[in-house]
C-alpha positions in Angstrom: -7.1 23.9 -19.2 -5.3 27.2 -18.6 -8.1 30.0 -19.3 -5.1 31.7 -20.9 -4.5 29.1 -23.4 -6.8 31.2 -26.0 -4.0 34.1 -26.0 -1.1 31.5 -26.6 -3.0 29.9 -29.4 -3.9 33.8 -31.0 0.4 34.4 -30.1 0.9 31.3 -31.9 -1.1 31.5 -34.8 0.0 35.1 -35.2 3.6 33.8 -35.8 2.8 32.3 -38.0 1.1 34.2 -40.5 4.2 36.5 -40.5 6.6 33.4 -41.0 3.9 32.3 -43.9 3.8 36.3 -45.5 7.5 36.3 -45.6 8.6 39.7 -44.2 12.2 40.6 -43.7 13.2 43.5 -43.1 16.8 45.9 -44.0 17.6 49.0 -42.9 19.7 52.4 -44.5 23.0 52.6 -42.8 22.4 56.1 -43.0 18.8 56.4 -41.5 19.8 53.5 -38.4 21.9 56.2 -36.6 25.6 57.3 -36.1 25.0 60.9 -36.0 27.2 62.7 -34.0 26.0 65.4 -31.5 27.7 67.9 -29.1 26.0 70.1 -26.2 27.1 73.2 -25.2 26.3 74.6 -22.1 26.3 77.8 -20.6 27.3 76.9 -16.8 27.2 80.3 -15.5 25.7 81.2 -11.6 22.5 82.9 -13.7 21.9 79.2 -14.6 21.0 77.9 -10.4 18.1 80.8 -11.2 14.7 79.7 -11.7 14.9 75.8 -12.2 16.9 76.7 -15.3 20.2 74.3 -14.2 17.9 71.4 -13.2 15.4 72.0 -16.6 18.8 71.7 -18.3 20.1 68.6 -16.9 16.1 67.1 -17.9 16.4 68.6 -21.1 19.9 66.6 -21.6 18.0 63.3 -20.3 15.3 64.1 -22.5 17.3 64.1 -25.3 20.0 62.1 -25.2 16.6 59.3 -24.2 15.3 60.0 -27.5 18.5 59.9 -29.6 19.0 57.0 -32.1 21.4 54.2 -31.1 24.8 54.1 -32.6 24.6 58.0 -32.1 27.7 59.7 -30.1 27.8 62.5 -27.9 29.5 65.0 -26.2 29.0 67.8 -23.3 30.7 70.7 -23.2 30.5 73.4 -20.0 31.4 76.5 -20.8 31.6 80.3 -18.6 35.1 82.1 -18.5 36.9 78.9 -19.6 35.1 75.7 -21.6 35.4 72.3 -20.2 34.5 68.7 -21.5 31.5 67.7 -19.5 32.4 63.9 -19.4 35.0 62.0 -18.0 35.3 60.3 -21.5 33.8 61.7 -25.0 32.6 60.9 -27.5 29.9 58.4 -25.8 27.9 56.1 -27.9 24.4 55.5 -27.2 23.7 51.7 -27.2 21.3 50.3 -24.2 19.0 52.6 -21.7 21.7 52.3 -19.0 24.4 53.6 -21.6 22.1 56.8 -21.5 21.4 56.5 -18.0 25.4 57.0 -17.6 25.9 59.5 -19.8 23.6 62.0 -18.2 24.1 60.6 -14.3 27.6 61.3 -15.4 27.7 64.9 -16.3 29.7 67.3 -13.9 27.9 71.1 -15.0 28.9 73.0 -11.8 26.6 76.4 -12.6 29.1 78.9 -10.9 31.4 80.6 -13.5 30.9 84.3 -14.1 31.2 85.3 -17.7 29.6 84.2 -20.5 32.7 83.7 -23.2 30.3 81.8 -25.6 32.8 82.4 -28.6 35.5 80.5 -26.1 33.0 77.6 -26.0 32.5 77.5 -29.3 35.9 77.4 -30.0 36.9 74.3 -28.6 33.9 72.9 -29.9 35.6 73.9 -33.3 39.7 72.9 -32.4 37.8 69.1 -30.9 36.4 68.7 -33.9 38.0 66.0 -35.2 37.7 63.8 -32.7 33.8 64.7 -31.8 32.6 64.8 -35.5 35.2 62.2 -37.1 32.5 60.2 -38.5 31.2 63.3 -40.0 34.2 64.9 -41.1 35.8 61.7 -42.7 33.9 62.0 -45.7 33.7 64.1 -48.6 30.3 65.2 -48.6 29.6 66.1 -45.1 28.1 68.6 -45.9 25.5 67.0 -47.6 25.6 63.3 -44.8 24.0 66.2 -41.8 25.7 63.6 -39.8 26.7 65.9 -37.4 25.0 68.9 -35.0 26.2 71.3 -32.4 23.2 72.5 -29.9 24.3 75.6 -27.9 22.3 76.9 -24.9 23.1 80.3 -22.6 20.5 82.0 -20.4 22.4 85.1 -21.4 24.6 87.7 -23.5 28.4 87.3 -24.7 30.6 88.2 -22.1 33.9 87.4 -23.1 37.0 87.1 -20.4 38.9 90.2 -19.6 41.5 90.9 -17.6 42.2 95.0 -17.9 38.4 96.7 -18.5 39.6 99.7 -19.8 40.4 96.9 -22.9 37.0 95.5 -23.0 35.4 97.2 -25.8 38.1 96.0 -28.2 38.0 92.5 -26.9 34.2 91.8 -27.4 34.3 93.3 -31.1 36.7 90.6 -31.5 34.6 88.2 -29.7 31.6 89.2 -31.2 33.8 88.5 -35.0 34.6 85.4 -33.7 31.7 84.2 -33.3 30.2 84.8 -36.0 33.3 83.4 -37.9 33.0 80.4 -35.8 29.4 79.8 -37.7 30.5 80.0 -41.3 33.3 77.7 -40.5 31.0 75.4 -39.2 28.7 76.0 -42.3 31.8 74.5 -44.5 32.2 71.7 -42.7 28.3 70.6 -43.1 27.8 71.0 -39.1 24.9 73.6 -38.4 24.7 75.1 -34.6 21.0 74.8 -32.9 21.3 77.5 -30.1 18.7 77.8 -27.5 18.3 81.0 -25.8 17.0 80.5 -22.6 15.2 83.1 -20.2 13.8 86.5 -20.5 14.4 87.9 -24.0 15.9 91.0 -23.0 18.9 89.0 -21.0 19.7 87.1 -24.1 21.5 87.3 -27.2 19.1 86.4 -29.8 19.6 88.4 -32.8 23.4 87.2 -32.5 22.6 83.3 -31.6 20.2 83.4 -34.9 23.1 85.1 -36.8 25.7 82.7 -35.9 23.2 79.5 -36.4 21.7 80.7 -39.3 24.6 80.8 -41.0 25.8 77.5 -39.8 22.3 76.3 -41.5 21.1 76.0 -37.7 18.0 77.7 -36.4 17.9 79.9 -33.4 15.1 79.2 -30.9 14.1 80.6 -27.4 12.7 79.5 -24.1 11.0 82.6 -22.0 11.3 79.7 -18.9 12.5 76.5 -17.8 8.7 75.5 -17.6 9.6 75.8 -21.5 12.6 73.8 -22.2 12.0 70.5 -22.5 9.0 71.4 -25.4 11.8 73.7 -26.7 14.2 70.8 -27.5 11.5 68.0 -28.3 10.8 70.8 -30.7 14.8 70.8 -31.8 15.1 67.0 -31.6 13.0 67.1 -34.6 14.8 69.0 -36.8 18.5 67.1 -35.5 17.4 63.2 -34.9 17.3 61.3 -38.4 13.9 58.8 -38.8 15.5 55.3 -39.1 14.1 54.0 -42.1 13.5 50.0 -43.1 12.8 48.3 -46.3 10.6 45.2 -45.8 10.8 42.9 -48.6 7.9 40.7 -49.4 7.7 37.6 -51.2 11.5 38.4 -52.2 10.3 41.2 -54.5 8.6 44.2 -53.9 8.7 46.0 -51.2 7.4 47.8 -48.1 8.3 51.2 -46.6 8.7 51.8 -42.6 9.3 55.3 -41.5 9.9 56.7 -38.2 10.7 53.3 -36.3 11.2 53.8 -32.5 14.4 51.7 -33.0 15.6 50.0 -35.5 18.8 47.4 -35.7 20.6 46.5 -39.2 18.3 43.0 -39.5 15.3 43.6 -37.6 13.3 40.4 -37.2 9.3 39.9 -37.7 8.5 40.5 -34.0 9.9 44.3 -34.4 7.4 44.6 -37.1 4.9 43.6 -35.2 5.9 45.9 -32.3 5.9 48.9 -35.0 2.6 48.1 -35.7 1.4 48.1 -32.2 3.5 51.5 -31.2 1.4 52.9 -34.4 -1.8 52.2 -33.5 -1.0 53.4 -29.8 0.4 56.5 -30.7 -1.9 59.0 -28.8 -0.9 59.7 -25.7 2.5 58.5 -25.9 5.9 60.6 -26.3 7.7 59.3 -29.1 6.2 56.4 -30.6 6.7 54.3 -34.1 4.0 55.3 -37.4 4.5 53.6 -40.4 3.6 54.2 -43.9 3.5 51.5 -46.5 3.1 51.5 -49.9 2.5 48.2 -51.8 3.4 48.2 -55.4 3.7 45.2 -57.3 0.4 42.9 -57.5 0.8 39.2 -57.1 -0.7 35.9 -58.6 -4.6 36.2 -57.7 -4.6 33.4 -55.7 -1.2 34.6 -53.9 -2.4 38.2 -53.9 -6.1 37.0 -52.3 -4.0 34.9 -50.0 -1.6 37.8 -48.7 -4.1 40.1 -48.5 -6.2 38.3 -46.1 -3.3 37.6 -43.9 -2.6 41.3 -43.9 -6.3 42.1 -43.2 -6.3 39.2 -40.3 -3.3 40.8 -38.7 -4.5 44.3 -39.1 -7.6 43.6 -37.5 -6.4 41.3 -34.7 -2.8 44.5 -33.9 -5.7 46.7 -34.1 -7.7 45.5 -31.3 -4.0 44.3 -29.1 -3.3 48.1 -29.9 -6.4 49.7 -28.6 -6.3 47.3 -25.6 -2.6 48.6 -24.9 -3.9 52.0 -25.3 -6.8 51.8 -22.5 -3.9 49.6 -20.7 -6.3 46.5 -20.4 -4.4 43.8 -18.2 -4.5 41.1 -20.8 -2.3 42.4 -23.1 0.4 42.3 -21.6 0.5 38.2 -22.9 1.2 39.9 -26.5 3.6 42.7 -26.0 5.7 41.7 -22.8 7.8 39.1 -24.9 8.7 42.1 -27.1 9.6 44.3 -24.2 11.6 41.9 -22.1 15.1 43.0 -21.3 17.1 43.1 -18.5 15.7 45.5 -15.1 17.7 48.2 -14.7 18.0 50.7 -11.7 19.3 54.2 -11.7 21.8 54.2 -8.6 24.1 56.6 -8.1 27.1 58.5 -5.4 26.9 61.9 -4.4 29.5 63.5 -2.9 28.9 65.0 0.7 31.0 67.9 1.2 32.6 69.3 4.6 30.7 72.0 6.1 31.1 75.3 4.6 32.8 74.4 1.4 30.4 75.2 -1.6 30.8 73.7 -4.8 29.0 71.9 -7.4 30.3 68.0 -7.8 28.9 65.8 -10.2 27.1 62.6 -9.4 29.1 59.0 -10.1 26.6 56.9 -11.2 27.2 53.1 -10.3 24.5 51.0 -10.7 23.6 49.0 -14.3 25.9 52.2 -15.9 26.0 49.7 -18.9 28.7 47.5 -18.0 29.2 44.9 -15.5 30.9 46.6 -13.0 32.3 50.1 -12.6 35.3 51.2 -10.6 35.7 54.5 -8.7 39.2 55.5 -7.0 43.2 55.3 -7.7 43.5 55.3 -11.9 40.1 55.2 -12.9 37.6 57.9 -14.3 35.9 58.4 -11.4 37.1 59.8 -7.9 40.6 59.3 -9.3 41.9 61.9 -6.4 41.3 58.6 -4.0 44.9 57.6 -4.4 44.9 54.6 -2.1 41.1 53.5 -2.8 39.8 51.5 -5.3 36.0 50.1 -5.2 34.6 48.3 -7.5 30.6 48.4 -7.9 28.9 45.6 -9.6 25.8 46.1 -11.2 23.2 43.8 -11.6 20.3 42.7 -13.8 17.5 41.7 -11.8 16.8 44.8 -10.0 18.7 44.7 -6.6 21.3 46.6 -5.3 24.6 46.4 -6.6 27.7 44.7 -4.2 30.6 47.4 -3.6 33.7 45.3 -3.6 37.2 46.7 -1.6 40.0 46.3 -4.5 42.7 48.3 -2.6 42.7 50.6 0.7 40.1 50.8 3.7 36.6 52.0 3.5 33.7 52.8 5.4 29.7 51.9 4.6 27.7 52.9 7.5 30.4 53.7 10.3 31.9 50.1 9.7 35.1 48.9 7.8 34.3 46.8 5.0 36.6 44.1 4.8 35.7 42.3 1.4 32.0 43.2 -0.1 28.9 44.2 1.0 25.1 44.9 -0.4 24.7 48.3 -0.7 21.4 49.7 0.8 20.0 53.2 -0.6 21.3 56.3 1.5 24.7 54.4 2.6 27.1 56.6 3.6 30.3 55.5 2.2 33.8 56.9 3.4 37.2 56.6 2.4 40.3 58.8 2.8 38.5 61.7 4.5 35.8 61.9 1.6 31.9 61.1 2.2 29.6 59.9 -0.1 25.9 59.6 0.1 24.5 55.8 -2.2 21.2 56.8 -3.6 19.0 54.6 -5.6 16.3 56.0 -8.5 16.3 59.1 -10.1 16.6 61.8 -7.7 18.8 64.7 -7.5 
């Protein structure tokens, strides 16, 4: 016999004391997600100072990995002139290659050389009812906080100018703006989180707390990029809703879940069970799951006896899986890899080489497992649309290899030679068509 035959029995008999206690488990539509977020970001040459573009872009990751699913979002850039961030916005968050895509798919060239924060703001304000319409549709959105803008500048309001001898006039009415900008926000029940972010002196503070104060935002500062990413987990706390669950036992009473990692509209017993295990494991982790019950309703005695020694049993046996996770002891993988299996998936991305001495800042194209089965770059699509004779189509896959790059229309290049139909792609590729280069990375680099 199979020395792990012990651990199937323990899975087994496990399964069925939840089937035999009867747990289900509904969640608040309000708590499960659908909050609506946009980023606004200062994109001006300070930014390439000090790590503070890349601590940015991590930041975005960061967040945007935390956020609940069913949330949208949007990416603004913003210097003389704002600028959508995203070849399509609002995106929703659903799987972790939809949020893979979203940030592998930012373009936040940091080159501009003013910093119109009221201009950024602005369109922020005329998009609204396309970036907030689920938080704008209702009555009381004010009351839903359904809906957040975060703001971040490593610097002061510098609004755009043409004739200097005017300027004086034009950054009162900037300055106005601005502040009018967050009271207008306040109405519609959308509050501004800005993040100041460099030496104190360089930034606008006392202005940024005005205008998100009375948005019913908060104002927060980074002295360095070293401090960003605590600066928004910090944030995240005060924007991301706690999904919330109801478990109902017996068909009666009750059972309280807060703070779920994740949480779907019918969640079945093995997501409990996974709760219970991201409790116990908490320390040392990021962002995991703790729940809180209350019981309030006793039972028959002999029911009551009965469901309280399944709850001890399973206490004490999630207790000892959980510690074992914690010290990462090899055998427990047999009780929490069936709750973690899901499909492998593999940053990949294209990055454009550029000719010598041209300097700009291109975005990345992300290609492979961007959340869909295949993704197309070239002629009519969102991607590399200036390729007016190319299309390529890049399928992703789900068990970890490299995607195949498929020639739709046009001729094109992998590795100095012409690719008549498909082909594997291999990392650091370099793929050409109509005079433009691209470099095919794999994993997370930059």
């Amino acid at each position: 016999m199979s020395t792990r035959m012990p651990f199937r029995l323990s899975a087994t008999l496990l399964a069925a004391c939840v089937l035999a206690a009867a747990v289900s488990v509904s969640v608040s539509a309000a708590e499960q997600g659908g909050t609506d977020y946009v980023l606004l970001i200062d994109c001006t040459g300070t930014m390439q100072h000090s790590g503070r573009g890349a601590a940015t872009i991590d930041a975005i990751e960061s967040f945007v990995g935390s956020l609940n699913e069913g949330s949208r979002v949007t990416v603004y850039g913003y210097g003389g002139q704002p600028f959508p961030a995203m070849a399509d916005y609002p995106v929703t968050v659903g799987s972790p290659a939809t949020r893979e895509a979203i940030t592998e798919g930012l373009s936040l060239p940091f080159t501009a050389n003013r910093t119109d924060i009221t201009r950024g703001l602005e369109l922020v304000w005329q998009e609204r009812t396309k970036v907030f319409s689920r938080a704008l549709s209702g009555v009381s959105a004010a009351e839903s906080e359904s809906a957040y803008v975060i703001l971040l500048t490593d610097g002061k309001l510098i609004p755009v100018y043409e004739d200097y001898a005017e300027y004086d006039g034009i950054y009162h009415e900037s300055r106005t703006r601005l502040r009018q900008l967050g009271r207008l926000f306040a109405e519609a029940g959308i509050p501004i989180y800005s993040v100041g972010l460099g030496r104190a002196e360089k930034v606008d503070g006392e202005l940024l707390a005005q205008v998100s104060e009375s948005s019913g935002g908060v104002y927060r500062h980074a002295s360095s990029s070293d401090r960003l990413s605590a600066v928004f987990e910090s944030l995240s706390e005060d924007v991301i809703a706690v999904p919330t669950a109801v478990v109902e036992i017996g068909g009666e009473e009750t059972l309280i879940v807060a703070e779920a990692a994740s949480v779907s509209e019918e969640v079945p017993a093995s997501s409990v069970l996974d709760g219970i295990v991201e409790s116990a494991s908490a320390a040392g982790t990021k962002r995991t799951g703790r729940i809180e019950a209350v019981l309030s309703q006793s039972f028959g005695d002999l029911h009551s006896q009965v469901y309280q020694a399944i709850i001890g049993v399973l206490g004490a046996v999630m207790g000892f899986v959980a510690l074992g996770v914690h010290k990462r002891q090899p055998w427990t993988n047999f009780f929490v890899k069936p709750l973690l299996q899901k499909e492998i998936r593999v940053k990949g991305y294209l990055r454009r080489i550029l000719p010598e001495g041209v300097i700009a800042a291109p975005s990345n194209i992300p290609i492979e497992n961007p959340g869909l089965g295949a993704l197309e770059i070239g002629a009519g699509t969102n991607y590399a649309p200036e390729l007016n004779k190319t299309l390529i189509e890049f399928a992703g896959t789900t068990d970890g290899s490299p995607p195949v790059l498929r020639v739709l229309m046009g001729s094109v290049m992998v590795a100095d030679e012409i690719v008549e139909d498909a082909r594997v792609l291999v990392d650091g590729d370099i793929i050409e068509c109509e005079g433009k280069v691209y470099e095919y990375l794999r994993g997370k680099r930059r």
